[in-house]
C-alpha positions as CSV (number, residue, x, y, z in Angstrom):
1,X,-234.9,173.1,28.5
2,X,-235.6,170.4,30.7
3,X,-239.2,169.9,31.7
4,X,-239.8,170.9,35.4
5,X,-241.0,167.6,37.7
6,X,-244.4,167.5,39.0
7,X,-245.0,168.6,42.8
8,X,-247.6,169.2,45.4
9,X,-248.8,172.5,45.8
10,X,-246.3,175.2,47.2
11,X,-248.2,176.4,50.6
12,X,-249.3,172.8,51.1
13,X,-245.8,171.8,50.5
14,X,-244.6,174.2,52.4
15,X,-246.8,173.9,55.8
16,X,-245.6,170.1,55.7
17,X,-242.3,170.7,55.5
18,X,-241.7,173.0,58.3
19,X,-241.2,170.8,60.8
20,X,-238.4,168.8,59.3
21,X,-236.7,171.5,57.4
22,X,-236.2,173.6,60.2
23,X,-233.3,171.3,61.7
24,X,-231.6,171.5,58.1
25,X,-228.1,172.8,57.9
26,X,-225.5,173.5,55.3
27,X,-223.1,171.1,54.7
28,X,-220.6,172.8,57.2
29,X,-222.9,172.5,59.7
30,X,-220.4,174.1,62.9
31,X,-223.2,176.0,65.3
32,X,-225.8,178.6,64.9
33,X,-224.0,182.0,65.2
34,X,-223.5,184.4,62.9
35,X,-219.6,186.4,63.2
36,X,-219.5,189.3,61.9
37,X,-215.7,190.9,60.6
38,X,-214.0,193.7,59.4
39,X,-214.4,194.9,55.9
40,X,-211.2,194.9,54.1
41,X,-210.1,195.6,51.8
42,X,-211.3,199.4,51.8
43,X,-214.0,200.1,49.0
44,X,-212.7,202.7,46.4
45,X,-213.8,204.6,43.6
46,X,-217.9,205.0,42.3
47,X,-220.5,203.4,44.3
48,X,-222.7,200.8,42.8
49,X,-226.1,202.0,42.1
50,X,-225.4,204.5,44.9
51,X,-225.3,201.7,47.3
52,X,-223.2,202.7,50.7
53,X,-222.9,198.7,51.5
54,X,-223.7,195.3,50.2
55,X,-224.0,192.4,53.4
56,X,-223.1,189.0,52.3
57,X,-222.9,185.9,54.5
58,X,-220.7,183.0,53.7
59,X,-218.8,179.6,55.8
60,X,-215.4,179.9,57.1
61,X,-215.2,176.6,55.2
62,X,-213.5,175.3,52.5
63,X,-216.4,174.4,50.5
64,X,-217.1,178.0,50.7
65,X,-213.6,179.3,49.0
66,X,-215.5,181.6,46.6
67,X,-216.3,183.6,49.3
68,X,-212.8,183.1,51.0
69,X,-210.4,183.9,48.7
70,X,-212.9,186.7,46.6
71,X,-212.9,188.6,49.9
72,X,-209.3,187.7,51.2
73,X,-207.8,189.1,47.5
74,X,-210.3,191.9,47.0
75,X,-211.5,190.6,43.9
76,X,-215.2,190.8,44.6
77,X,-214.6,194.3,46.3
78,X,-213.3,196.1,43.2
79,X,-216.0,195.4,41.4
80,X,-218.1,196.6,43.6
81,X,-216.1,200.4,43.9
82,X,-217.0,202.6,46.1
83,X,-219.8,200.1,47.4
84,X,-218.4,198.4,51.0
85,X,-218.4,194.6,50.6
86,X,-219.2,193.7,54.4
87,X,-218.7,190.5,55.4
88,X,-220.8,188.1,57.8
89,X,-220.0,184.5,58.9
90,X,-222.3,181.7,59.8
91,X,-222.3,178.4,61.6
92,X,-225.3,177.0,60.0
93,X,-227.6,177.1,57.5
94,X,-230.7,178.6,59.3
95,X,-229.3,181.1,60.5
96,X,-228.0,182.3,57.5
97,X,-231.6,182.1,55.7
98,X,-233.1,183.7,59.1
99,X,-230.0,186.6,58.4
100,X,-231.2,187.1,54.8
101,X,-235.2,187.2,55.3
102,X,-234.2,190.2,58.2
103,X,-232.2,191.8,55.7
104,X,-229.2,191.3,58.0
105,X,-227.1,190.0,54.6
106,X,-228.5,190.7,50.8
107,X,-226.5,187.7,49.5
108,X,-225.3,184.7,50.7
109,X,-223.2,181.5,49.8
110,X,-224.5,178.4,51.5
111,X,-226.2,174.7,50.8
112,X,-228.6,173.1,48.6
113,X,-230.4,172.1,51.4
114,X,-230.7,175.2,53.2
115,X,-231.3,177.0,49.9
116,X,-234.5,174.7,49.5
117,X,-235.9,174.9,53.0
118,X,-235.8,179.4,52.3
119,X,-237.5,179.0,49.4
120,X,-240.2,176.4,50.6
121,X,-240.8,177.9,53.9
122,X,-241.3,181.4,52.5
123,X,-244.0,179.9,49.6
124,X,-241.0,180.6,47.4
125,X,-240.8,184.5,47.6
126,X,-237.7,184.7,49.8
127,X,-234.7,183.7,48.0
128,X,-233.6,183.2,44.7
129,X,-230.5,181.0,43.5
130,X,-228.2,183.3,41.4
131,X,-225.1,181.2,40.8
132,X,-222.8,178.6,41.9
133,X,-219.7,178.0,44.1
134,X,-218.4,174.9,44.4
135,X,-219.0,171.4,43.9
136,X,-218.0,167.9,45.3
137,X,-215.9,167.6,48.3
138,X,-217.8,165.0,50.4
139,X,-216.3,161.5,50.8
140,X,-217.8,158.3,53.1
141,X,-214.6,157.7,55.0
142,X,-214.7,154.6,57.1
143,X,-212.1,152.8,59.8
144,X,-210.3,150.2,57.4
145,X,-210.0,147.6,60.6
146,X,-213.6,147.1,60.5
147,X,-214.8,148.1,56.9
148,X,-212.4,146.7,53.8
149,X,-215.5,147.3,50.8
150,X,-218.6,149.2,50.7
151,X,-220.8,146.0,51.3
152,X,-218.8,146.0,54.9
153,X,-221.1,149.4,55.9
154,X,-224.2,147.0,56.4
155,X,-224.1,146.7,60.0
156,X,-222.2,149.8,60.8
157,X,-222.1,153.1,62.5
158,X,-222.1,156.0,60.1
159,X,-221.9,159.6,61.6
160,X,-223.8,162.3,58.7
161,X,-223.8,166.0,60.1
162,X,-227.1,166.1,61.1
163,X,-230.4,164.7,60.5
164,X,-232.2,165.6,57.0
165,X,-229.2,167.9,55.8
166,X,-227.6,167.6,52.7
167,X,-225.0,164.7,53.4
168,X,-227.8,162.9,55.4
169,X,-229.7,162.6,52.4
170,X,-227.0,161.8,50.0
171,X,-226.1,158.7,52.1
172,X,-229.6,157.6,53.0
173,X,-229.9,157.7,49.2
174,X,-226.7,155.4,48.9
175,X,-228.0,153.5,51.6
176,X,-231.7,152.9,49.9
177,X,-229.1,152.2,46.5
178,X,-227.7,149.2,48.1
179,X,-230.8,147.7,48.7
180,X,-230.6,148.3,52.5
181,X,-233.5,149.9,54.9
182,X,-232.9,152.5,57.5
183,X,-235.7,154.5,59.3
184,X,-234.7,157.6,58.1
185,X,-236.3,159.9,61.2
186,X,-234.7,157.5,63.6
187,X,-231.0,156.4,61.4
188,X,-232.0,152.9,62.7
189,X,-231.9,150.2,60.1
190,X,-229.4,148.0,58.2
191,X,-226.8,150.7,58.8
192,X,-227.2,153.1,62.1
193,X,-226.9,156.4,60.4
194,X,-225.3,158.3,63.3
195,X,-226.2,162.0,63.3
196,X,-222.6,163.7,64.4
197,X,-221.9,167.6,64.4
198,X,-219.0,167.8,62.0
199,X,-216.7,169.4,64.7
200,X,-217.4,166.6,66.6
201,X,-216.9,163.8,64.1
202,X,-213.0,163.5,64.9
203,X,-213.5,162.7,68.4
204,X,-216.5,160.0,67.8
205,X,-214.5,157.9,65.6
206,X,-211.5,158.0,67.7
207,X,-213.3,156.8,70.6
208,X,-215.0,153.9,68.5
209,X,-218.6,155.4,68.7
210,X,-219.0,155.9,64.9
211,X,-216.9,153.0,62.3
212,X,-217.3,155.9,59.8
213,X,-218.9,159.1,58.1
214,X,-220.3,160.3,55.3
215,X,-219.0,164.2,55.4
216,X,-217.9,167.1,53.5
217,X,-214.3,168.7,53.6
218,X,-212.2,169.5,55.8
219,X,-214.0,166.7,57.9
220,X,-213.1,164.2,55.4
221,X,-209.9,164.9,55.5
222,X,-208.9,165.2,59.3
223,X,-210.8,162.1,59.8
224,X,-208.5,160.5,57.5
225,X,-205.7,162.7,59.3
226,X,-207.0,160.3,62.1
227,X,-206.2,156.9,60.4
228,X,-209.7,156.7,58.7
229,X,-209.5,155.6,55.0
230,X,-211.7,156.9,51.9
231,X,-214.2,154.1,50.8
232,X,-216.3,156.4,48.5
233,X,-215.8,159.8,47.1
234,X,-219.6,161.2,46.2
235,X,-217.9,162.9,43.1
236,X,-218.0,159.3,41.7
237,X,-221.9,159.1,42.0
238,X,-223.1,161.8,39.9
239,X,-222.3,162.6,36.3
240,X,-219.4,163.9,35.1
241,X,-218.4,163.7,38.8
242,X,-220.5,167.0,39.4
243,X,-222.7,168.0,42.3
244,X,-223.7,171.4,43.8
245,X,-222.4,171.6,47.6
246,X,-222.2,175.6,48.0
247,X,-225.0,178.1,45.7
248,X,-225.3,182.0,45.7
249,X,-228.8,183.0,46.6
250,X,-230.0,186.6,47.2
251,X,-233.2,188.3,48.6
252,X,-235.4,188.6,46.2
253,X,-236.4,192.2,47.4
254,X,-232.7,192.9,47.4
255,X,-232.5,191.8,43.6
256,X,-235.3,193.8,42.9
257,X,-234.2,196.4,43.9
258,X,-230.3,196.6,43.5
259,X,-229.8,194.5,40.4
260,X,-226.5,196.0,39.3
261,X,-224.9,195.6,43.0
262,X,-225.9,191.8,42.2
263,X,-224.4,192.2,38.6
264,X,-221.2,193.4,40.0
265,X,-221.2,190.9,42.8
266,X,-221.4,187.9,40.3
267,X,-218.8,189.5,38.2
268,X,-216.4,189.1,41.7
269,X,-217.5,185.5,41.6
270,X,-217.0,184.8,38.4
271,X,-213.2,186.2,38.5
272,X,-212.8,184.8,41.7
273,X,-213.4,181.3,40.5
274,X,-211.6,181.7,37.4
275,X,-208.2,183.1,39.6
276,X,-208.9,180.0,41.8
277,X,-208.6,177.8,39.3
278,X,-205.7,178.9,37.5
279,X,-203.5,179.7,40.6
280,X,-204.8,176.8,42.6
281,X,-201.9,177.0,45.3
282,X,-202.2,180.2,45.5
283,X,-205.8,180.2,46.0
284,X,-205.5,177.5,48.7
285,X,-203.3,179.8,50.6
286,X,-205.5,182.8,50.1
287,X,-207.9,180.8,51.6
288,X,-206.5,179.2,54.6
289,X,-205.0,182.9,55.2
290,X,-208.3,184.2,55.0
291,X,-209.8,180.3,57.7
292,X,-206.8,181.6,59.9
293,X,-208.5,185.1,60.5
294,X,-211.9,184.2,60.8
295,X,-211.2,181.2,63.3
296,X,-207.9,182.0,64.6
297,X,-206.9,178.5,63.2
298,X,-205.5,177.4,59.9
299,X,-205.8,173.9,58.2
300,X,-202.9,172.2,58.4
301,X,-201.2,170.5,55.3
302,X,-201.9,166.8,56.1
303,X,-205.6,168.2,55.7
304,X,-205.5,171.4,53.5
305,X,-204.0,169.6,50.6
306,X,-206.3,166.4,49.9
307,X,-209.6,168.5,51.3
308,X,-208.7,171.3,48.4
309,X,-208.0,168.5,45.8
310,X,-211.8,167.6,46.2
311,X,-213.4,170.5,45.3
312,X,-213.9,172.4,42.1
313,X,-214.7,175.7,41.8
314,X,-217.8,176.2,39.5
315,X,-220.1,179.1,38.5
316,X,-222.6,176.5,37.1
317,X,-224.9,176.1,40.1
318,X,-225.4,172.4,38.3
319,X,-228.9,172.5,38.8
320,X,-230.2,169.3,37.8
321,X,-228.3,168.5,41.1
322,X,-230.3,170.1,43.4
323,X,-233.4,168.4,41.7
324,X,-232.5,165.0,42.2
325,X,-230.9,165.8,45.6
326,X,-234.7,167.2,46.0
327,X,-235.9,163.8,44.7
328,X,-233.5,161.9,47.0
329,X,-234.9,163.8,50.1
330,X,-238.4,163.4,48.8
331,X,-237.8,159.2,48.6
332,X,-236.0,159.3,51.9
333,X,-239.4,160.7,53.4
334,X,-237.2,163.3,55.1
335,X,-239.2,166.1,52.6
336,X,-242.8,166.4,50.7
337,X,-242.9,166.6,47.3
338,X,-242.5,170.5,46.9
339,X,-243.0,173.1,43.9
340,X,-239.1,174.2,43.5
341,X,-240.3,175.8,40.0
342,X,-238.6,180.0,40.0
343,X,-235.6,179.2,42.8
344,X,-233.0,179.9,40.3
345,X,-232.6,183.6,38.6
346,X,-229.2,182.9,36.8
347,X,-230.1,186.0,33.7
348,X,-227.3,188.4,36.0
349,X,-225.1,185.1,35.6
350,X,-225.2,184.4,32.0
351,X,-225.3,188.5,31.0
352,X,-221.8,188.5,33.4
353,X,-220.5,185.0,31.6
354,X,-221.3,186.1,28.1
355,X,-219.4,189.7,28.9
356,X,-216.5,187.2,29.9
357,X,-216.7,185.2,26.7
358,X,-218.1,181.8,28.6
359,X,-221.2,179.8,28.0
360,X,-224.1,180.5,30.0
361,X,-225.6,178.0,32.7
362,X,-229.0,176.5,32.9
363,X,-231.7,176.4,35.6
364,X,-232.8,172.8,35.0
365,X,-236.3,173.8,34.2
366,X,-236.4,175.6,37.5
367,X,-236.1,179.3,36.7
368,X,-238.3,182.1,36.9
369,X,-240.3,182.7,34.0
């Protein structure tokens, strides 16, 4: 197992990096507000553990299709029984992490960055990371009139969904890659890093205020909808083309307490992901079906189809990941060298991957003991 990095304490770490991490979203990054929606489809059968109801929160996002599609199809519900899966929406990452330290949702699909700032800020007893979603889906995609290569981005405006979150870092990252400085409180420097709420991306490059952005999907794609051009696909910077862009974490208390509702939860995952992958169109359908209800809008083809093609569907939470996107944040000065050391449980995981016949995952050297 990989040997766990060195940090400052935890409650030192933790009191620093309040003020920063409280701005820090999701990738998605639409709003604050949680929605909540009808459960369907109707639980049936034995309740879990004697549970009446399990909460969990998710994105009405693509990057959050696990969710999607396991609830849309009823996958997750039957194997929870007679246990109601009911569903709660968010906007943002905070609020999400606010909804699960109330005990407003048990479980929850969201960020890396978010996931970080819950278990930092609660001096790591709030959250624990139990699985993955997704990975990839987020692209730099620029205006080809004014950038042709990726040494053209010196000099430019780049929009990121918001300051400190988990595109922000990635391309100050990039940025500090190339050589280049930018103040990272301030995006001011040899690129202006542009901090752009992803619903309002579109309209800043089409009125010429950003020459670009470095943003997760569907953004990528409607942008590109909008005559923008892909320069870089972050896929290509990490090995084997593999980053973490949406975990499962649960309360901690929750766990603790309802372990086989969590078991059975993971085992909805872990079928979802494996339908969604072999029935990709399907899937994509199921999904957008399920965008369509939750916003009263579908994705349209032109951005549906290449946003989709981005992402992979993973139960490997690809933990390493989250360490060096930990590191990245730490070099960026955007975050204090923090103790992430217990924010991954992934025992339920592996127990419900080795009942399926697949290999287990790895914590990174990040697990609890």
């Amino acid at each position: 197992m990989p040997a766990t990095r060195t940090f400052l304490g935890r409650g030192l770490a933790a009191a620093a990096a309040l003020p920063l991490l409280a701005v820090v979203l999701t990738a998605c990054g639409y709003g604050s507000q949680a929605k909540d929606e009808s459960v369907a489809p109707a639980a049936k059968g034995e309740k879990v553990d004697g549970l009446d109801t399990v909460k969990i929160g998710y994105f009405p996002n693509l990057t959050h299709a696990t969710a999607l599609v396991g609830h849309q199809e009823g996958i997750i519900q039957k194997e929870l029984g007679g246990t109601k899966l009911s569903a709660a929406t968010f906007n943002a990452g905070p609020s999400e992490i606010e909804a699960l330290n109330a005990g407003s949702i048990d479980i929850g699909f969201i960020g890396p960055s978010p996931s970080i700032n819950g278990y930092v800020k609660s001096k790591g007893e709030s959250l624990r990371i139990i699985g993955g979603s997704a990975s990839g889906g987020v692209k730099l995609v620029v205006n080809p009139k004014k950038i042709k290569t990726l040494a053209d981005v010196k000099g430019k405006k780049i929009a990121t969904p918001q300051h400190g979150n988990t595109q922000d870092v990635a391309f100050l990252n990039w940025i500090a890659e190339q050589g280049w400085k930018v103040d990272a409180q301030t995006g001011k420097g040899d690129v202006s890093v542009v901090r752009t709420e992803n619903k309002v991306a579109p309209n800043a490059y089409l009125s010429g205020s950003v020459d670009g952005a470095w943003v997760p999907e569907p953004t990528a794609s409607k942008l590109v909808s909008d005559g923008a051009k892909v320069l870089l696909d972050e896929s290509d910077l990490w090995p084997d083309k593999k980053f973490v862009i949406t975990n499962i974490i649960v309360s901690q208390k929750f766990l603790r307490e309802h372990p086989d509702v969590v078991e059975a939860v993971l085992r909805g995952t872990v079928k979802t992901n494996k339908w969604i992958n072999a029935n990709p169109d399907k899937a994509k359908a199921s999904a957008n079906a399920k965008l369509q209800e939750l916003t009263g809008k579908a994705l349209p083809p032109k951005v549906i189809d290449p946003a989709w093609k981005s992402i992979r569907f993973t139960d490997d939470p690809l933990a390493a990941t989250l360490d060096a996107q930990a590191d990245h944040a730490v070099k960026a000065g955007l975050l204090p060298q923090v103790d992430l050391a217990g924010i991954y449980d992934l025992k339920p995981l592996n127990k419900v991957l080795g009942a399926e016949g697949a290999p287990e995952v790895f914590d990174a050297g990040l697990g609890v003991k």
